[in-house]
N, CA, C and O atoms as CSV, one atom per row, in Angstrom:
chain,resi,resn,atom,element,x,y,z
A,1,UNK,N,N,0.855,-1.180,0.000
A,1,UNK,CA,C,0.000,0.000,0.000
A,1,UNK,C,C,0.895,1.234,0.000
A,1,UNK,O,O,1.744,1.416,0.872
A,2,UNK,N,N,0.642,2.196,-1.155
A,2,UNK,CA,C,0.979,3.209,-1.303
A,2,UNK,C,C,0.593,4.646,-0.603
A,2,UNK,O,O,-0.609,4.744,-0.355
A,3,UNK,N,N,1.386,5.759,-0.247
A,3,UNK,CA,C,0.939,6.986,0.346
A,3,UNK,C,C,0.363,8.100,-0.792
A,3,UNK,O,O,1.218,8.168,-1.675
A,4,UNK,N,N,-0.372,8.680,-0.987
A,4,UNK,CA,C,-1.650,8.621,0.137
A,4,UNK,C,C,-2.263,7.237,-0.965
A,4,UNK,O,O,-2.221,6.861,-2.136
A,5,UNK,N,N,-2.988,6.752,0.781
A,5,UNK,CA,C,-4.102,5.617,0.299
A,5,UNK,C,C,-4.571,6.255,-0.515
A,5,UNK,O,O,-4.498,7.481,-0.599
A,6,UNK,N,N,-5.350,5.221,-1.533
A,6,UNK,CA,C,-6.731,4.707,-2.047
A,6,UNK,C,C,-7.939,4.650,-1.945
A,6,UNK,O,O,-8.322,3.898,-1.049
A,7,UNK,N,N,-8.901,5.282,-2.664
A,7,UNK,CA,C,-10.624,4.539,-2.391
A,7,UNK,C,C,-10.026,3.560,-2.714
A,7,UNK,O,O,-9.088,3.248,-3.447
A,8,UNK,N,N,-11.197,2.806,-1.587
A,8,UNK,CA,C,-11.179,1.098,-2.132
A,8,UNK,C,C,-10.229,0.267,-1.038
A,8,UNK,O,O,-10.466,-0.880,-0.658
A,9,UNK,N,N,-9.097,1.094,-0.612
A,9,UNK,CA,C,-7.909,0.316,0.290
A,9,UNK,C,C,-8.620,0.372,1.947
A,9,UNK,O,O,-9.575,0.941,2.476
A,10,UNK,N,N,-7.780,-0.361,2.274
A,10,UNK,CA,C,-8.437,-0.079,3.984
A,10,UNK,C,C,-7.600,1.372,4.753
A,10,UNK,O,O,-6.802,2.126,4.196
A,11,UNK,N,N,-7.996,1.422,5.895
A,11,UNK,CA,C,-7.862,2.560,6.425
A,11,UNK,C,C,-5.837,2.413,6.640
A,11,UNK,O,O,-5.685,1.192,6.673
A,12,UNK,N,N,-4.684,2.937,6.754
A,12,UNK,CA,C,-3.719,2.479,6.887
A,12,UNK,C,C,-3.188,3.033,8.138
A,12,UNK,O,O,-2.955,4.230,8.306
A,13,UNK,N,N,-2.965,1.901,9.205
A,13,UNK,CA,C,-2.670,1.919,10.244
A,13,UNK,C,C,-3.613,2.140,11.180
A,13,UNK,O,O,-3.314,2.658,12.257
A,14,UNK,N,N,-4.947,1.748,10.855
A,14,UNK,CA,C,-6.106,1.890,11.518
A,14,UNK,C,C,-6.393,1.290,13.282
A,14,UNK,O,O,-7.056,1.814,14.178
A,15,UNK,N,N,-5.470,-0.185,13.274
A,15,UNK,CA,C,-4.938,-0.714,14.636
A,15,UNK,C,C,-4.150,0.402,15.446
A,15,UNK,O,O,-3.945,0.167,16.637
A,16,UNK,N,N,-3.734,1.485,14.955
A,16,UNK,CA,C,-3.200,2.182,15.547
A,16,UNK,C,C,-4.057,3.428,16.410
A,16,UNK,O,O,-3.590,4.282,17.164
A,17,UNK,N,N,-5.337,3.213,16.041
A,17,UNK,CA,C,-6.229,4.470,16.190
A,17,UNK,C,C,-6.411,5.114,18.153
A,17,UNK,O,O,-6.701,4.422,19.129
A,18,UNK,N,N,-6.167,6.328,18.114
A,18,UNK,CA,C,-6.323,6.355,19.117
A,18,UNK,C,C,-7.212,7.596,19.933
A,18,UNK,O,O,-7.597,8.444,19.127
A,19,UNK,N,N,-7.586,7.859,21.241
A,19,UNK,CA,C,-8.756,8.670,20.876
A,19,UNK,C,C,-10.082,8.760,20.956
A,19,UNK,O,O,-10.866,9.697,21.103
A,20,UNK,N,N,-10.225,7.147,20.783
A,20,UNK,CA,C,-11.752,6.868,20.419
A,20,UNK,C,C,-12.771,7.127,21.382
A,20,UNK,O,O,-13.687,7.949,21.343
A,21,UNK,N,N,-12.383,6.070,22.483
A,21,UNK,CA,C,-12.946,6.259,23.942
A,21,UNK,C,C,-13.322,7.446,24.420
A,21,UNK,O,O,-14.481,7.604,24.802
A,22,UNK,N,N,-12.052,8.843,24.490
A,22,UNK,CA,C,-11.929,9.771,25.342
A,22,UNK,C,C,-12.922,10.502,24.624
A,22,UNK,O,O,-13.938,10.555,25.317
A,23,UNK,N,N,-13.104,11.252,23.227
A,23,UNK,CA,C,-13.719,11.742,22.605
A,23,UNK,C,C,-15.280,11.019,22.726
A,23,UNK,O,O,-15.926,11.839,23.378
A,24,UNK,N,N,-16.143,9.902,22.407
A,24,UNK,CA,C,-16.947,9.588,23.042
A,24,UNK,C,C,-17.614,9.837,24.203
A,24,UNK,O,O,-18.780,10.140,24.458
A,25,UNK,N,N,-16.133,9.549,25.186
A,25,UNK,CA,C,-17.119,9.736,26.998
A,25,UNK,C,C,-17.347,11.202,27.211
A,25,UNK,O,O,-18.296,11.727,27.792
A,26,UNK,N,N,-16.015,11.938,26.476
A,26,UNK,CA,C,-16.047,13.381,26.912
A,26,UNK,C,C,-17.391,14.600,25.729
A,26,UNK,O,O,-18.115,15.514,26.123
A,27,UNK,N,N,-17.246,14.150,24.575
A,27,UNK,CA,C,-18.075,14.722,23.866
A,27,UNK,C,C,-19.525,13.752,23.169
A,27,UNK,O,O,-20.658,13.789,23.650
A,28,UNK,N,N,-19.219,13.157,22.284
A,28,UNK,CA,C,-20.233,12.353,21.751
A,28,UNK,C,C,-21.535,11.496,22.549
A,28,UNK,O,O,-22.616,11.200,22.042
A,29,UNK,N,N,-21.074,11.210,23.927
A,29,UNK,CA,C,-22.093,10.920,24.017
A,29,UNK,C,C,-22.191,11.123,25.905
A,29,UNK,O,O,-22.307,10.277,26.791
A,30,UNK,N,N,-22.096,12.431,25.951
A,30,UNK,CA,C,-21.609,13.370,27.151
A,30,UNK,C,C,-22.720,14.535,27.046
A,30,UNK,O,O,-22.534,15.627,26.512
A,31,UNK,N,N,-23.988,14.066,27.698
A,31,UNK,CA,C,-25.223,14.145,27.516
A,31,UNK,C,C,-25.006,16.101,28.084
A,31,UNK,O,O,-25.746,16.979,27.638
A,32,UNK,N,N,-24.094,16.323,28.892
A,32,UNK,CA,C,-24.365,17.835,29.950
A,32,UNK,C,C,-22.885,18.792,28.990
A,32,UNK,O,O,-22.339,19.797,29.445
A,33,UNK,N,N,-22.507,18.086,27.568
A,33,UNK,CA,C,-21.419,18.660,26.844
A,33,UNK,C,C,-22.167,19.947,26.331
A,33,UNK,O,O,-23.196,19.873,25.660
A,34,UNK,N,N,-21.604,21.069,26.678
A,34,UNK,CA,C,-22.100,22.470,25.766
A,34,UNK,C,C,-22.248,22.170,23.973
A,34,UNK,O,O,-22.947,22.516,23.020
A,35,UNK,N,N,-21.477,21.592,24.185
A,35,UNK,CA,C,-21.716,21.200,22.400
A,35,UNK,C,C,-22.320,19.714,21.890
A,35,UNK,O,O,-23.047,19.376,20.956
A,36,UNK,N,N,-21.542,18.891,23.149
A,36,UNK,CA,C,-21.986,17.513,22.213
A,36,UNK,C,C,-23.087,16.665,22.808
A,36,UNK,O,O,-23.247,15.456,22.978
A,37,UNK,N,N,-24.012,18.114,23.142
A,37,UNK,CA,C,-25.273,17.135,24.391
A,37,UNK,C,C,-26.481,16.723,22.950
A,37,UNK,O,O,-27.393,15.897,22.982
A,38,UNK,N,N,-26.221,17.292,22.217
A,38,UNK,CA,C,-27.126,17.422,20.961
A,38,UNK,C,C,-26.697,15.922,20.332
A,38,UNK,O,O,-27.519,15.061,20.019
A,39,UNK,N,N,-25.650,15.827,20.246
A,39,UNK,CA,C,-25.002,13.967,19.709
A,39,UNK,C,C,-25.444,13.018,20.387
A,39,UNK,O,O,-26.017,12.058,19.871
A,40,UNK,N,N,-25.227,13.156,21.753
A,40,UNK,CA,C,-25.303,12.805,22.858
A,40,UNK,C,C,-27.070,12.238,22.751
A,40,UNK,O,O,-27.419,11.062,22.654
A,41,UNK,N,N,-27.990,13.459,22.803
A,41,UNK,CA,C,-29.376,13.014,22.067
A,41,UNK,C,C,-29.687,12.081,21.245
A,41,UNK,O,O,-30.630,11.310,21.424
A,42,UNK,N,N,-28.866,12.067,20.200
A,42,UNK,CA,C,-29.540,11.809,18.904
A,42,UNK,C,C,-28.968,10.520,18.996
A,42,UNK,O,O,-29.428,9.626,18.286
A,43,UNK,N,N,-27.891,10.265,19.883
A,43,UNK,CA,C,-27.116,8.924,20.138
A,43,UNK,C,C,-28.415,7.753,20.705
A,43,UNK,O,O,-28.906,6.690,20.322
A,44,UNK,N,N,-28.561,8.649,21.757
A,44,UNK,CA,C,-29.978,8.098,22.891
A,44,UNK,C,C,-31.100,7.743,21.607
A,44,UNK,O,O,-31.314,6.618,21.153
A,45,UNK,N,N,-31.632,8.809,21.240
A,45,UNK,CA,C,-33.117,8.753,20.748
A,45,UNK,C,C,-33.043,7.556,19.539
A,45,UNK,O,O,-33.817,6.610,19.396
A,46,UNK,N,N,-32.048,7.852,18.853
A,46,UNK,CA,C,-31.765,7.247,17.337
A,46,UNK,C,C,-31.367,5.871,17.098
A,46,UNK,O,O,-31.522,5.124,16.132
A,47,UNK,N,N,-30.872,5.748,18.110
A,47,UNK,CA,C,-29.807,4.262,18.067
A,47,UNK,C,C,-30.375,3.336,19.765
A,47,UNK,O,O,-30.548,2.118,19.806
A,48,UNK,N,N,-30.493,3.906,20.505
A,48,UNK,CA,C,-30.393,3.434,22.041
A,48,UNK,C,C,-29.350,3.769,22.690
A,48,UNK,O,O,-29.291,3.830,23.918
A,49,UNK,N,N,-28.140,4.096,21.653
A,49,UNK,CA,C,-27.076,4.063,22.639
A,49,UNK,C,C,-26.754,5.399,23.763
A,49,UNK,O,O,-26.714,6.544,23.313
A,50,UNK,N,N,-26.579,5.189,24.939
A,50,UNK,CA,C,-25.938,6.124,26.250
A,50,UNK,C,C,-24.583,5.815,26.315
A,50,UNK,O,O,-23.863,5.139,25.581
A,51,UNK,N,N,-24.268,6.778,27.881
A,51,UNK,CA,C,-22.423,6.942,27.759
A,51,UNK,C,C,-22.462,5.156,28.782
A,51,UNK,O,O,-21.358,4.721,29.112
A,52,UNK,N,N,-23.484,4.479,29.097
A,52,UNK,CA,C,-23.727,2.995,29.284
A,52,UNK,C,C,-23.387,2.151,28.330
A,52,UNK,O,O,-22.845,1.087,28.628
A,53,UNK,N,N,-23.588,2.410,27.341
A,53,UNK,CA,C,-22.776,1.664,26.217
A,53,UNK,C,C,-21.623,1.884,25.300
A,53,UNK,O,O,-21.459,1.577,24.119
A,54,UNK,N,N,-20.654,2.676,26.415
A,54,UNK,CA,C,-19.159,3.339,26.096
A,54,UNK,C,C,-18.890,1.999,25.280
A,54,UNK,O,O,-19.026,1.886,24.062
A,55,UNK,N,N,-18.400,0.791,26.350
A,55,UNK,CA,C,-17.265,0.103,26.004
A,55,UNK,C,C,-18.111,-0.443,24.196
A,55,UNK,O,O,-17.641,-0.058,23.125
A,56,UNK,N,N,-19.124,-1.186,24.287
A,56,UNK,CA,C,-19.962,-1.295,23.281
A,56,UNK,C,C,-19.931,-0.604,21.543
A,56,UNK,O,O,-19.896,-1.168,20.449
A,57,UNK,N,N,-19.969,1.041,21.995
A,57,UNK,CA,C,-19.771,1.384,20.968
A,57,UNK,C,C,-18.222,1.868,20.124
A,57,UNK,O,O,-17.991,2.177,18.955
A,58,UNK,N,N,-17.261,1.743,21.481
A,58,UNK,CA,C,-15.705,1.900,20.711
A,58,UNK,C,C,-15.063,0.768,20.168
A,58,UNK,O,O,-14.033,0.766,19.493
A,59,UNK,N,N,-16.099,-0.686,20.692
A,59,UNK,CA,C,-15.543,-1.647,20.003
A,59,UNK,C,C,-15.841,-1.706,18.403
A,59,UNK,O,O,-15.018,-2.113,17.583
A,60,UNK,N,N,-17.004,-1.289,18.121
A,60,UNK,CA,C,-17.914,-1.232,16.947
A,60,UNK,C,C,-16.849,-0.476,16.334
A,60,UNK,O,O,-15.982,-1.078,15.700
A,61,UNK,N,N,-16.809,1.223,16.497
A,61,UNK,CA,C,-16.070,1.917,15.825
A,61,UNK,C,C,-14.354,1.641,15.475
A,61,UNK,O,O,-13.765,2.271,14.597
A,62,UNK,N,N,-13.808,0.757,16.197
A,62,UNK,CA,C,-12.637,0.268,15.838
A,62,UNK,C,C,-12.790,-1.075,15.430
A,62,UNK,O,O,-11.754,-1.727,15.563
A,63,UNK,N,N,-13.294,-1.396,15.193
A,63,UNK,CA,C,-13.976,-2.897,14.119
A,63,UNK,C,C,-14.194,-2.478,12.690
A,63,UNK,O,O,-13.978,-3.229,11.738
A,64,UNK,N,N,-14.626,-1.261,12.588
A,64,UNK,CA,C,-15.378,-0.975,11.582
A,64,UNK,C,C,-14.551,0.203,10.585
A,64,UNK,O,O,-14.596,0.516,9.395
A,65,UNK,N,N,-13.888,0.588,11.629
A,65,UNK,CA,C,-12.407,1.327,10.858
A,65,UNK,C,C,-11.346,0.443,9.982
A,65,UNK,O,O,-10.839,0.628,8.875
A,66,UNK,N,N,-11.196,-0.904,11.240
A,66,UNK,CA,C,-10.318,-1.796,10.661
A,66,UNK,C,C,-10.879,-2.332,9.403
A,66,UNK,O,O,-10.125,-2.370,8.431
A,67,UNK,N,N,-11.998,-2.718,9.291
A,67,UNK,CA,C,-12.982,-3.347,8.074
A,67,UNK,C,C,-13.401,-2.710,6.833
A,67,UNK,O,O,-13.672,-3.454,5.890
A,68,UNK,N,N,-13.487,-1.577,6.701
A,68,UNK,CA,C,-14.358,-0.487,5.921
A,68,UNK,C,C,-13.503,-0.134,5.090
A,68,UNK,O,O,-12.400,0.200,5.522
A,69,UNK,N,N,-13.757,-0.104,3.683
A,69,UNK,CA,C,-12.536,0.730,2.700
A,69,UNK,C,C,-13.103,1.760,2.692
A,69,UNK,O,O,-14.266,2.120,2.874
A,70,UNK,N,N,-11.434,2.594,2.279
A,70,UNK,CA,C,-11.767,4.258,2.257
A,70,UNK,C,C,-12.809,4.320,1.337
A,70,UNK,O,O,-13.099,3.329,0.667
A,71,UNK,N,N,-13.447,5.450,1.222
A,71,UNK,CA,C,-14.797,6.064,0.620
A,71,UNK,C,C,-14.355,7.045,-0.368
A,71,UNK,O,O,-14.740,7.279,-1.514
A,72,UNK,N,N,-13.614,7.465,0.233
A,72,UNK,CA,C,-13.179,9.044,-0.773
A,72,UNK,C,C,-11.448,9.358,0.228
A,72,UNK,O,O,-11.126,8.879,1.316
A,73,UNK,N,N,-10.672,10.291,-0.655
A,73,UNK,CA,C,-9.715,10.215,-0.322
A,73,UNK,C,C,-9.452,12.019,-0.224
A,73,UNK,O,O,-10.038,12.637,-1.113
A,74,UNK,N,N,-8.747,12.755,0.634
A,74,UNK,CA,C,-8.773,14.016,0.468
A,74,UNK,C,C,-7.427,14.418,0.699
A,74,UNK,O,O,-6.787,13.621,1.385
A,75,UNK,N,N,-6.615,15.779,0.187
A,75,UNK,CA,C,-5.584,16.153,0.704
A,75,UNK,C,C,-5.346,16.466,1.917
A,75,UNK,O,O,-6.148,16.993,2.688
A,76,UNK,N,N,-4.377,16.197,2.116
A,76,UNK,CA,C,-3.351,16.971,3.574
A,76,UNK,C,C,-3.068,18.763,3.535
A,76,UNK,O,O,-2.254,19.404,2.869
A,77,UNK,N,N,-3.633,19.015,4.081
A,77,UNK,CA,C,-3.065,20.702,4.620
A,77,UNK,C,C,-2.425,20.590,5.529
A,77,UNK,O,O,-2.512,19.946,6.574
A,78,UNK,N,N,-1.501,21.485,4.966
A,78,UNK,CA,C,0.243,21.844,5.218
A,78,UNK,C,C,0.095,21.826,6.844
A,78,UNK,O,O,0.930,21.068,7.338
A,79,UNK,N,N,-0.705,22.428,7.756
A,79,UNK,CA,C,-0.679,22.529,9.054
A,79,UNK,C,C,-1.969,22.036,9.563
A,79,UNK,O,O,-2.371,22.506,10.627
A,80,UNK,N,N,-2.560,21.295,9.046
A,80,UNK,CA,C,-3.491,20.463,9.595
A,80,UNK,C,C,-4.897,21.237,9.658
A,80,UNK,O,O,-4.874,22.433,9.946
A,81,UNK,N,N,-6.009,20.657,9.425
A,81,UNK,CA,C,-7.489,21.034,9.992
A,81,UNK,C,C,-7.686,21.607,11.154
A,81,UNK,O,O,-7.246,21.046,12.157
A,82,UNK,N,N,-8.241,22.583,11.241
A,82,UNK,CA,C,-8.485,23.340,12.859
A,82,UNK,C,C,-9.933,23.056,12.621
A,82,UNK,O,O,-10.306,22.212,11.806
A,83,UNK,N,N,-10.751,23.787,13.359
A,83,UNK,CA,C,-12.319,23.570,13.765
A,83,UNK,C,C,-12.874,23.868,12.109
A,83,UNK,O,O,-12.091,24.312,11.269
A,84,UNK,N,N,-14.094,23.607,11.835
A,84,UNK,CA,C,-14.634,23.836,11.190
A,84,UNK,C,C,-13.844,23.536,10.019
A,84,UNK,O,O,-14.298,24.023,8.983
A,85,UNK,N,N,-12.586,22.739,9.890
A,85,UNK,CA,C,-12.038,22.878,8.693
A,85,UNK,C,C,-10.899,23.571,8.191
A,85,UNK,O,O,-10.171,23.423,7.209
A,86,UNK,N,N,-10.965,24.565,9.379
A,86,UNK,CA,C,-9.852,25.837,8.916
A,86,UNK,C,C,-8.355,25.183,8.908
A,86,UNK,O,O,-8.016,24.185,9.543
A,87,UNK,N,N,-7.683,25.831,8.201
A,87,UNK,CA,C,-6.169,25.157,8.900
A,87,UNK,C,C,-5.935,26.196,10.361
A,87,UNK,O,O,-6.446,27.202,10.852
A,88,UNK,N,N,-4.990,25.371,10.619
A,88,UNK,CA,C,-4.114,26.191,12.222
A,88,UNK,C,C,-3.400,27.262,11.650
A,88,UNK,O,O,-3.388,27.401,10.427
A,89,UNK,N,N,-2.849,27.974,12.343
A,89,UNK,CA,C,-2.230,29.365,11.894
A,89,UNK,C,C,-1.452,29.365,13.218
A,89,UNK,O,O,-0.698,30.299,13.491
């Protein structure tokens, strides 16, 4: 496998992922988050899942990273994505 991946290839170095958990408990599905109580909702209402089914849903999402070919492939900016997209400065 060549840099940059491929549509079609798997994710590269996806066993390596890290992150998953903390971002979950702390935002995604962190019902009193200023921002991510709205995810947090739609987690509950949409699916069943609560921050009760932490361990549950980071297994899924790192199963499914490892499994899933890329979709679409995008460039690298020079200093990385900030919020919304922006680069860092």
């Amino acid at each position: 496998m060549g840099w940059p991946p491929r549509v079609g290839e798997l994710l590269p170095r996806a066993e390596e992922a890290i992150g998953v958990r903390y971002k979950l408990a702390t935002y995604s599905l962190n019902a009193s988050h200023k921002r991510g109580s709205s995810k947090a909702r739609g987690f509950a209402t949409i699916l069943g899942i609560t921050i009760d089914s932490l361990d549950y849903l980071e297994r899924q999402i790192l199963a499914g990273i490892s499994e899933a070919p890329l979709m679409a492939v995008r460039p690298n900016r020079s200093f990385g994505a900030g919020r919304c997209g922006r680069p860092h400065r």
